[in-house]
LUMTIMI-55682 format. One record per residue: residue number from 1; x, y, z of N, C-alpha, C, O in turn. Coordinates in pm, 1 decimal, always signed. Layout:
# residues N
<atom pos="NUM" n_px="X" n_py="Y" n_pz="Z" ca_px="X" ca_py="Y" ca_pz="Z" c_px="X" c_py="Y" c_pz="Z" o_px="X" o_py="Y" o_pz="Z"/>
...
# end
This chain:
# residues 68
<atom pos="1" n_px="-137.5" n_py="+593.4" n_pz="-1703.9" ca_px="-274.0" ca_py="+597.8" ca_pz="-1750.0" c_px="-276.5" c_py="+682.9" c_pz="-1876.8" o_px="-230.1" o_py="+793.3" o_pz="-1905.5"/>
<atom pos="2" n_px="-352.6" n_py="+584.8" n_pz="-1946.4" ca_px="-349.5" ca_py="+692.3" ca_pz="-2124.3" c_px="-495.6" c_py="+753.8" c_pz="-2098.5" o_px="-491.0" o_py="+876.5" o_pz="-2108.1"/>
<atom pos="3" n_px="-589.3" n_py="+718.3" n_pz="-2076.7" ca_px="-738.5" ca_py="+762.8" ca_pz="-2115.9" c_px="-779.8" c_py="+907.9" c_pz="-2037.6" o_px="-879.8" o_py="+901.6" o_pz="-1966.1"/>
<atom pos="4" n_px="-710.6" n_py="+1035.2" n_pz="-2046.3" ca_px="-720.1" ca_py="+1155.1" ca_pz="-1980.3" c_px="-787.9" c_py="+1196.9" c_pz="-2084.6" o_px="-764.8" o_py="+1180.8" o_pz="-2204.5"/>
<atom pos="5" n_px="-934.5" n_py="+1291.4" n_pz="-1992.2" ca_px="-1037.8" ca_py="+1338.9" ca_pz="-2050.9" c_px="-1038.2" c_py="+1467.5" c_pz="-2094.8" o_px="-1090.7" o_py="+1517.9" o_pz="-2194.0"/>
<atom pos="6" n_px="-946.6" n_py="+1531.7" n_pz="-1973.1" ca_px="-969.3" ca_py="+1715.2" ca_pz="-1990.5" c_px="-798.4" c_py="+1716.8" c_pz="-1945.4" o_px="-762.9" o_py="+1615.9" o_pz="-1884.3"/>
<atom pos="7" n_px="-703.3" n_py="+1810.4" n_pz="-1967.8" ca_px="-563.1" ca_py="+1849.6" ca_pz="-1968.3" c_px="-591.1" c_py="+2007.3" c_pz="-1921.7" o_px="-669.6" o_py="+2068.0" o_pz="-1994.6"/>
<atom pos="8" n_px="-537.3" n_py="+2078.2" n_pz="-1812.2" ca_px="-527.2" ca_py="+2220.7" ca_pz="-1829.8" c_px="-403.2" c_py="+2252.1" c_pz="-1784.9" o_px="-368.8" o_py="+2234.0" o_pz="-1668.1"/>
<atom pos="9" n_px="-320.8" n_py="+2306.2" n_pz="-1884.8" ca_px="-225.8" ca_py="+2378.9" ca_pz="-1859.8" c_px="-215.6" c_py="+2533.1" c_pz="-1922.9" o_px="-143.9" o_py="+2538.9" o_pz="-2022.9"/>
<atom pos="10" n_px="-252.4" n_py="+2609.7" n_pz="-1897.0" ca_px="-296.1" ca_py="+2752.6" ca_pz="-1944.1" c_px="-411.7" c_py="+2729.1" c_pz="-1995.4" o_px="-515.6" o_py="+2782.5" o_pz="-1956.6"/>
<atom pos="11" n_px="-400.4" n_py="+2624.4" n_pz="-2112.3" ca_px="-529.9" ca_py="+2667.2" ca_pz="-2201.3" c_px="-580.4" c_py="+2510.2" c_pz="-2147.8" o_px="-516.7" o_py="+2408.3" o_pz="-2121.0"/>
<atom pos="12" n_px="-745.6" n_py="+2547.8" n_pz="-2146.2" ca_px="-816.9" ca_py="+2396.2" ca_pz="-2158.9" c_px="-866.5" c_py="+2299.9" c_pz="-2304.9" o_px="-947.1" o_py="+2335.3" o_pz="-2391.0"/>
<atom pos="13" n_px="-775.8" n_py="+2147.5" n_pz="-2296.4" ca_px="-787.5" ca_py="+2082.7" ca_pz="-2392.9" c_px="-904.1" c_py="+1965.6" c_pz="-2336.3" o_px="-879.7" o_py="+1912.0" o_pz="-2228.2"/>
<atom pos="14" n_px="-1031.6" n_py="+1926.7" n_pz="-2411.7" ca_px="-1103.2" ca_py="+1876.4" ca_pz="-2378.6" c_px="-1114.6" c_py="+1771.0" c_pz="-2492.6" o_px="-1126.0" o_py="+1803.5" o_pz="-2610.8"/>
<atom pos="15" n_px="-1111.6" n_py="+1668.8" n_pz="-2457.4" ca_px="-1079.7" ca_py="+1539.9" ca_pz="-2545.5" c_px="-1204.9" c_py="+1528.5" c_pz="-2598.7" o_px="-1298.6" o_py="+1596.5" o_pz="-2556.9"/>
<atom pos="16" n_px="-1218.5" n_py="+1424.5" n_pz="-2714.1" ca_px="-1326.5" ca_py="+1365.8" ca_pz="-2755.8" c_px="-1299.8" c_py="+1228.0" c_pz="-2817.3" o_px="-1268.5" o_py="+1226.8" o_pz="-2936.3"/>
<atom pos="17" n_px="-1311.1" n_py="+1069.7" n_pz="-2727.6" ca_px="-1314.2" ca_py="+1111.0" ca_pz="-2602.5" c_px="-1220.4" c_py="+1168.6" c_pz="-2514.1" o_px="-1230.4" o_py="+1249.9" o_pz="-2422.2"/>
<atom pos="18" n_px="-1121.2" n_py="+1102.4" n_pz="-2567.9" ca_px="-954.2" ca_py="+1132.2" ca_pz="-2471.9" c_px="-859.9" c_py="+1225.5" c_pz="-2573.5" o_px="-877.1" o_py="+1229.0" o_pz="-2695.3"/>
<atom pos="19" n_px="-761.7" n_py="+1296.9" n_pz="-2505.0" ca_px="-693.6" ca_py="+1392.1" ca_pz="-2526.7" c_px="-549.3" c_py="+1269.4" c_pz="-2605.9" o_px="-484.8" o_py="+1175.6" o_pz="-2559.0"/>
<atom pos="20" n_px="-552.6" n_py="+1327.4" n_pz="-2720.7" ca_px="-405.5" ca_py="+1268.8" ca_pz="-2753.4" c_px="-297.1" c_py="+1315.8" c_pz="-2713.2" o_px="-268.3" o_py="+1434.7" o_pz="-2700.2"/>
<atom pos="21" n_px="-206.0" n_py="+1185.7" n_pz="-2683.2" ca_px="-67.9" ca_py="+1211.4" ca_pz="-2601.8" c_px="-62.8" c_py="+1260.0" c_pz="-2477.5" o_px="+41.9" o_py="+1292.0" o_pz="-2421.3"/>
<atom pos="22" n_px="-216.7" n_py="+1270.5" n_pz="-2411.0" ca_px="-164.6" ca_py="+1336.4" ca_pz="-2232.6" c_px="-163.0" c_py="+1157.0" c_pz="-2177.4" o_px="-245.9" o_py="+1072.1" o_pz="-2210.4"/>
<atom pos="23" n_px="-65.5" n_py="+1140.7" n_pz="-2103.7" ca_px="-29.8" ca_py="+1075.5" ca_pz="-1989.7" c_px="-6.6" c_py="+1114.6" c_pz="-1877.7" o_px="+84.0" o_py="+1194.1" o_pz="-1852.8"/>
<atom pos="24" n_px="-108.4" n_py="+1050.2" n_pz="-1765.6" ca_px="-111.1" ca_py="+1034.3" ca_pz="-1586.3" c_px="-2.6" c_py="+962.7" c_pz="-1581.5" o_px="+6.7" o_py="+870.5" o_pz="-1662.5"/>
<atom pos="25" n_px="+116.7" n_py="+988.7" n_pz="-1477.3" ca_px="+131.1" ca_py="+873.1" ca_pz="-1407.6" c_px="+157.6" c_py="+855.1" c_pz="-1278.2" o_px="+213.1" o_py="+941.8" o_pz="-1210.9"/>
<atom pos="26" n_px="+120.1" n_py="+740.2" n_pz="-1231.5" ca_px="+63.4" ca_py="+754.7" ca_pz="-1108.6" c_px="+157.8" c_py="+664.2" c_pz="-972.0" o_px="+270.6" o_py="+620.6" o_pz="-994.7"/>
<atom pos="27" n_px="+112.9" n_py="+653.2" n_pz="-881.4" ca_px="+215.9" ca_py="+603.0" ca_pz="-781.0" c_px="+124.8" c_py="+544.9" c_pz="-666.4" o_px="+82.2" o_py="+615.7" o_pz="-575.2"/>
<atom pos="28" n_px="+92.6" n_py="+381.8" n_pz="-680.8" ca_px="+0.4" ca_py="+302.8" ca_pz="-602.5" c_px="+64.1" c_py="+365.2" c_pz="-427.8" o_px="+172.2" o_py="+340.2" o_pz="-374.4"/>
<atom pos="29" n_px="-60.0" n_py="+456.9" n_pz="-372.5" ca_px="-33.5" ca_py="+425.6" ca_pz="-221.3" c_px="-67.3" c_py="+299.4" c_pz="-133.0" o_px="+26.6" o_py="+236.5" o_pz="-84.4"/>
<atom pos="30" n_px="-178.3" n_py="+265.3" n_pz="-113.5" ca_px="-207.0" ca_py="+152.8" ca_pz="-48.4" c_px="-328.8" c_py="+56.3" c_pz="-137.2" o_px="-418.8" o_py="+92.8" o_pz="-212.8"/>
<atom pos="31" n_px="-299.6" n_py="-38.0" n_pz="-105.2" ca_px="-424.7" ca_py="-132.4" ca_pz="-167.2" c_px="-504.6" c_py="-189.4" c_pz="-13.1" o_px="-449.2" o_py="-208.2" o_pz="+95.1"/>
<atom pos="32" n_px="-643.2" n_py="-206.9" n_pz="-46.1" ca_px="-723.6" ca_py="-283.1" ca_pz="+82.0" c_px="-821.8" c_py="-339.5" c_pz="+39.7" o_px="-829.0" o_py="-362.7" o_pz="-81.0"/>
<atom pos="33" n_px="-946.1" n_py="-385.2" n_pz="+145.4" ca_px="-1069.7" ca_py="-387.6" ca_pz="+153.0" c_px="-1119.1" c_py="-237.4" c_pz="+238.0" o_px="-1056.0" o_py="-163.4" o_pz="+313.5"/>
<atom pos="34" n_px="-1246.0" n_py="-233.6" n_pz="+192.0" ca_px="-1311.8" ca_py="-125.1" ca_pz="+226.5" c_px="-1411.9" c_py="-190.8" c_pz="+340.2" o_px="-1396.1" o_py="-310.8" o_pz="+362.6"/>
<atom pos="35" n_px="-1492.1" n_py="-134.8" n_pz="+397.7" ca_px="-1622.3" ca_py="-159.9" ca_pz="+523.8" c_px="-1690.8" c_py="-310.9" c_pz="+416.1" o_px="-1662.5" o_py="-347.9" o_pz="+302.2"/>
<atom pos="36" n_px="-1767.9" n_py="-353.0" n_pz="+498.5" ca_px="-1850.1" ca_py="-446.1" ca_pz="+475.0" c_px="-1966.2" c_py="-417.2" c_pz="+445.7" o_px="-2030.3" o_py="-361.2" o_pz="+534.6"/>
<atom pos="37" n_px="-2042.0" n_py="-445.9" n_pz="+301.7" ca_px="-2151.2" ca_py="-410.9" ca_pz="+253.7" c_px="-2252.1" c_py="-530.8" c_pz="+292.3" o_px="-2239.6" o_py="-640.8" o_pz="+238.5"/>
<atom pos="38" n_px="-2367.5" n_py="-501.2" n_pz="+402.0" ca_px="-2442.9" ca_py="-635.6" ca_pz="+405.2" c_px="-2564.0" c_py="-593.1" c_pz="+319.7" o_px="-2634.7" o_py="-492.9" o_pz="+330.4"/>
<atom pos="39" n_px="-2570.5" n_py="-717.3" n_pz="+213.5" ca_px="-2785.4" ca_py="-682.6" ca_pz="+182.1" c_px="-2829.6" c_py="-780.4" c_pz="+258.1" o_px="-2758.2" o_py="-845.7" o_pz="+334.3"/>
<atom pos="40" n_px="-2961.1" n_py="-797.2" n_pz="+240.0" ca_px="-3038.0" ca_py="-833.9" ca_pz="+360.2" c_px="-3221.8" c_py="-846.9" c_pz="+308.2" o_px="-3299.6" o_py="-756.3" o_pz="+337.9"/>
<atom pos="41" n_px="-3256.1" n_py="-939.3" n_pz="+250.1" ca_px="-3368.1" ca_py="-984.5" ca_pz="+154.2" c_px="-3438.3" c_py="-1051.6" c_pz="+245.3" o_px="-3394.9" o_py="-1147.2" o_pz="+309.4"/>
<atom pos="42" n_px="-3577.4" n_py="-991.7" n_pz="+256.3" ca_px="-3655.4" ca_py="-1038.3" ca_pz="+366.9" c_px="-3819.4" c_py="-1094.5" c_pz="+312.0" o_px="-3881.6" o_py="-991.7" o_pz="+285.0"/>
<atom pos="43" n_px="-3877.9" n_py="-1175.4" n_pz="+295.4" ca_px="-4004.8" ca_py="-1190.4" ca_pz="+239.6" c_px="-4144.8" c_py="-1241.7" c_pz="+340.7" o_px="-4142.8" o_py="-1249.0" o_pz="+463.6"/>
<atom pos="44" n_px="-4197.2" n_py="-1255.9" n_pz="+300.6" ca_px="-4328.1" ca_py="-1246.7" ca_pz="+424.2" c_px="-4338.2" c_py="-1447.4" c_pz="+419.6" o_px="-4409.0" o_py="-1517.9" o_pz="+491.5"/>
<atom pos="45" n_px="-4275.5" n_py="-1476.5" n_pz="+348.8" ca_px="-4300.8" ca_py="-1633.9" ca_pz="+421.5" c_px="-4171.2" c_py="-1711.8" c_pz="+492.0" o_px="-4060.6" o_py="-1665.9" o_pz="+520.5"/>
<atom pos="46" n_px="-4222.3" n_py="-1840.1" n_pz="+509.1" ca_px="-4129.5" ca_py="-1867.1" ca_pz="+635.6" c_px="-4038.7" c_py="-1906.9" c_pz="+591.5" o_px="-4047.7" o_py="-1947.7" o_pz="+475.7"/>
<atom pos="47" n_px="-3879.1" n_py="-1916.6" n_pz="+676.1" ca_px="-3753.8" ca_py="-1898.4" ca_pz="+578.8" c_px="-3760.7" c_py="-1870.5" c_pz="+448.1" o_px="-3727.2" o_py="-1946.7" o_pz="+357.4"/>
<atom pos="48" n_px="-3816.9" n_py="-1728.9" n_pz="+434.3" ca_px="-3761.2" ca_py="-1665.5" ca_pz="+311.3" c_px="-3678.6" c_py="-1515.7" c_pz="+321.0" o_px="-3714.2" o_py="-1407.0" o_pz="+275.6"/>
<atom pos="49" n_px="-3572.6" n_py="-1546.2" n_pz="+386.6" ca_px="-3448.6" ca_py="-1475.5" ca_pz="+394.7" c_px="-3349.4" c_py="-1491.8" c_pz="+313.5" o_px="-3336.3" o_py="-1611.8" o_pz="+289.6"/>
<atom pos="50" n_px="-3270.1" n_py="-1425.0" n_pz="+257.6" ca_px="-3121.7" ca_py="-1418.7" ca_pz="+236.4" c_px="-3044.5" c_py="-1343.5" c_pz="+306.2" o_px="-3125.1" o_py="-1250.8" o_pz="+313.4"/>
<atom pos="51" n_px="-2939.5" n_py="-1298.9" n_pz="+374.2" ca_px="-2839.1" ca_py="-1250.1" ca_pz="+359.3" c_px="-2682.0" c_py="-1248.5" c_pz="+306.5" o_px="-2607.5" o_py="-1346.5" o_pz="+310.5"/>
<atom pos="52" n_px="-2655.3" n_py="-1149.0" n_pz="+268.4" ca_px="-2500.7" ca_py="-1153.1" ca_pz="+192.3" c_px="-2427.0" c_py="-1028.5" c_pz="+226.0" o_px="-2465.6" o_py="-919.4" o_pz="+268.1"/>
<atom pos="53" n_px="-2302.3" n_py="-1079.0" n_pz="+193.4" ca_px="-2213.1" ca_py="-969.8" ca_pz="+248.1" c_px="-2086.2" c_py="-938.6" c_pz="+165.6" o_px="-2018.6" o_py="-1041.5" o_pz="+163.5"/>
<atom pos="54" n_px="-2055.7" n_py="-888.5" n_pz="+130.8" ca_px="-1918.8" ca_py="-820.3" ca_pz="+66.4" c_px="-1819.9" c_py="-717.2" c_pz="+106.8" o_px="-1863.2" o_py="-626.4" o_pz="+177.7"/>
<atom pos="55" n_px="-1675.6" n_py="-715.5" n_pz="+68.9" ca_px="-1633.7" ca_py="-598.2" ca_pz="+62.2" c_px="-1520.6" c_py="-590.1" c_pz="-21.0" o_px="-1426.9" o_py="-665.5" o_pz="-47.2"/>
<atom pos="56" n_px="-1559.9" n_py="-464.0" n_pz="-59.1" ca_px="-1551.7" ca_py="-396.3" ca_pz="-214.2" c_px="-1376.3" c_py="-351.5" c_pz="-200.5" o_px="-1345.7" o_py="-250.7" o_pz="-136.8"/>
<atom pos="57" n_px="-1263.5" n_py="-443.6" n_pz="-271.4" ca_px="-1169.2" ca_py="-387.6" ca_pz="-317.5" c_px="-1120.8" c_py="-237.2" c_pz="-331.0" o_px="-1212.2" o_py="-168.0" o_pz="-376.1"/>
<atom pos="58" n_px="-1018.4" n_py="-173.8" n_pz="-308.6" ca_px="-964.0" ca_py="-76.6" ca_pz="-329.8" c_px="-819.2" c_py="-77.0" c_pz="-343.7" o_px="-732.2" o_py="-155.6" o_pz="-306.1"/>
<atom pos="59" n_px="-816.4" n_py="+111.3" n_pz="-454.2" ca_px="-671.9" ca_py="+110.1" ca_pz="-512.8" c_px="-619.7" c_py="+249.7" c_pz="-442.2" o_px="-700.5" o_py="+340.5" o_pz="-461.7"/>
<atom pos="60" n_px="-538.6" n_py="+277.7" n_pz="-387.9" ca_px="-543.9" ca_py="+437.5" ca_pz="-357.9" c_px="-419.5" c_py="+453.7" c_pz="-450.0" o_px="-334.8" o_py="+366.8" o_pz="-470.5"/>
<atom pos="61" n_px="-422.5" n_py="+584.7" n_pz="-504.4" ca_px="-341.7" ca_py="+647.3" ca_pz="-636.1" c_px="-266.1" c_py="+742.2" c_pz="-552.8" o_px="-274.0" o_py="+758.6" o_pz="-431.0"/>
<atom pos="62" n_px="-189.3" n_py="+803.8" n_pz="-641.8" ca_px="-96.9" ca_py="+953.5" ca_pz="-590.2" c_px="-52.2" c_py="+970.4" c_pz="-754.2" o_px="+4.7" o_py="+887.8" o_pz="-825.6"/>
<atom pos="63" n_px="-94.4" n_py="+1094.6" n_pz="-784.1" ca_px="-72.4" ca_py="+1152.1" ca_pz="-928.1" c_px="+84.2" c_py="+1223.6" c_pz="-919.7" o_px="+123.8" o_py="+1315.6" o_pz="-848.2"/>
<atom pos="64" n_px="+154.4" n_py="+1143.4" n_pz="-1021.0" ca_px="+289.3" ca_py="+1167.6" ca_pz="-961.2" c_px="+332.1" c_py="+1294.1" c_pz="-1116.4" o_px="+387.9" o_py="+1398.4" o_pz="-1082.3"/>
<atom pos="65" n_px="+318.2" n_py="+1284.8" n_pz="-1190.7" ca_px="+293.1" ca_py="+1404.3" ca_pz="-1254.8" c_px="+161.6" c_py="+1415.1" c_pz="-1387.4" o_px="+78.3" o_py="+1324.8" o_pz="-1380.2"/>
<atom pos="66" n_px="+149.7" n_py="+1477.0" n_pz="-1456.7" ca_px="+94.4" ca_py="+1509.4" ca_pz="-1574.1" c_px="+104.1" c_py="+1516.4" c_pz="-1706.2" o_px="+49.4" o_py="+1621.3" o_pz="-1740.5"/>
<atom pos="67" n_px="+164.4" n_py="+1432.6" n_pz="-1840.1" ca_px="+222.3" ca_py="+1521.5" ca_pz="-1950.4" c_px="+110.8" c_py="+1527.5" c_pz="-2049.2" o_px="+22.3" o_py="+1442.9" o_pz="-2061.6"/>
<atom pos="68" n_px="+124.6" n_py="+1633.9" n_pz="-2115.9" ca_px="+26.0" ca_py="+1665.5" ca_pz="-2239.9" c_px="+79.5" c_py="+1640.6" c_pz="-2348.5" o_px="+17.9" o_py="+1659.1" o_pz="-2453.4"/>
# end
């Protein structure tokens, strides 16, 4: 990952936007789905319902070191 915002190593470097030359890099732990998001649209006349349902992708990270 290039786009690091803030770097602290003794001193704090605060990007604008991003800090030149700091690189994350990182180490995918697991990928999934997350819980099930239902909406649920209800109106005062007859069959005027929707429902829908989703679930929202995920990445889990592990910050495997830091360079500035």
């Amino acid at each position: 990952m290039t786009e690091v915002l803030a770097v602290n190593n003794g001193e704090l470097k605060v990007g604008a936007p991003f800090v030149n030359g700091a690189t994350v890099e990182l180490e995918v732990v697991t990928e999934g789905k997350d819980k099930k998001v239902i909406t649920f649209k209800k109106r005062r006349r007859k069959d005027s319902k929707v429902k829908r349902g989703f679930r929202r992708q995920y990445t889990r990270v592990k910050v495997v070191s830091i360079k500035a």
